[in-house]
N, C-alpha and C positions, 0 to 999 in steps of 0.2 A: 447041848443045852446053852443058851442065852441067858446072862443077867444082864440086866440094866439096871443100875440106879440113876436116880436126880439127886447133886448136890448140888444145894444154893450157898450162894455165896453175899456174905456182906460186905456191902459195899465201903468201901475204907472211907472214914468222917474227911468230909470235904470243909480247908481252911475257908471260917468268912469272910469276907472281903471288908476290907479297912472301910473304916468308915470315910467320908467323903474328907478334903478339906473343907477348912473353914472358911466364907464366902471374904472376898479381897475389894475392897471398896478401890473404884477404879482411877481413883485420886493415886493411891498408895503402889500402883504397877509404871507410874510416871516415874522416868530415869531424870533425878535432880539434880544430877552433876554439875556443879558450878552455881548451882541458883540462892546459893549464901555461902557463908564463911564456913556454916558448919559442913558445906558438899564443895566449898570451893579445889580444885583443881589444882595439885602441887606440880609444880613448876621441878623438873629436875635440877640439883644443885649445879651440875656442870653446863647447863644449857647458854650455848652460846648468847650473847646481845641482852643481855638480862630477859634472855625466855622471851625477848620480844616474836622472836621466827618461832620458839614452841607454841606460846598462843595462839597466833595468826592460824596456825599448822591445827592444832586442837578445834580452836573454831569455824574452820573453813570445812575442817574432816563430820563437825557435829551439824553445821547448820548449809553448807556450803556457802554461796556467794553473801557475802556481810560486808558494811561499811562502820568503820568506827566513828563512833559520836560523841566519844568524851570516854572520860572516867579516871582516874587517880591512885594514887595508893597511902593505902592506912594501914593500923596496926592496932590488932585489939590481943588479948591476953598475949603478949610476948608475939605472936605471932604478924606477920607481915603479908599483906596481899593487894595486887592489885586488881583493882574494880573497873572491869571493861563495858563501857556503854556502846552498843550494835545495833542497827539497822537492818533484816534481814531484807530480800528482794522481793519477798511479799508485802514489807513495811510493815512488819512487825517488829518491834523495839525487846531488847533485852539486855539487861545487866548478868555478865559474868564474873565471878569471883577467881582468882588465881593464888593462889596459897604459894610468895614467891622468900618464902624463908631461909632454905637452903640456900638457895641461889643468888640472894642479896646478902647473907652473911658470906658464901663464897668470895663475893666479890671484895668487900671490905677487907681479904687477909692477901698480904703482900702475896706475890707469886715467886 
C-alpha cells in the first residue's frame, strides 16, 4: 500500500528592503579640500621648508601641472594659514587654503 500526502509549506517573511537614500544635491558630492579656512589643508607640524615642498606635493598630486600666482598668509581665530593663488594648465584659477599652525609654531621653538 501507498500513501502520499502534500505538505505545504510557508514560506519564511522575506526582510523589506530599506528604504532608498535620500537624494544628494550634486553640489554637496564635490571634494572641498582646501577651498577655505574651514576645508583648508593642514600642513604637517614637522614638514620640512615651512610645508613649502608639502604644498607644492598636495597640489601637483590634486590638480597636477599648476603655476603659482600669488597668495600670502593670515590668521583668523588663533589659527594660521597660508593662502595659495594657481593657475591650472587649463587656465583655470584657484585659491587654496593651507592650515600651516603646527608647523609655524614648530618653527618658532628653539631646536
Amino acid at each position: 500500500m501507498l500513501i502520499a500526502g502534500c505538505a505545504t509549506r510557508t514560506p519564511a517573511p522575506t526582510a523589506s528592503a530599506p528604504p532608498p537614500p535620500p537624494p544628494v544635491a550634486a553640489q554637496d558630492l564635490v571634494d572641498h579640500s582646501g577651498d577655505s579656512v574651514e576645508t583648508a589643508i593642514s600642513v604637517p607640524a614637522d614638514a620640512p621648508d615651512g610645508g613649502a615642498d608639502f604644498e607644492n606635493h598636495w597640489l601637483f598630486d590634486r590638480y597636477g601641472r599648476f603655476r603659482r600666482n600669488g597668495g600670502g598668509t593670515g590668521t583668523l581665530d588663533g589659527r594660521r594659514y597660508n593662502v595659495v593663488k594657481i593657475e591650472l594648465a587649463s587656465g583655470e584659477k584657484k585659491t587654496v587654503y593651507f592650515d600651516i599652525t603646527e608647523n609655524w609654531q614648530r618653527s618658532l621653538t628653539p631646536h
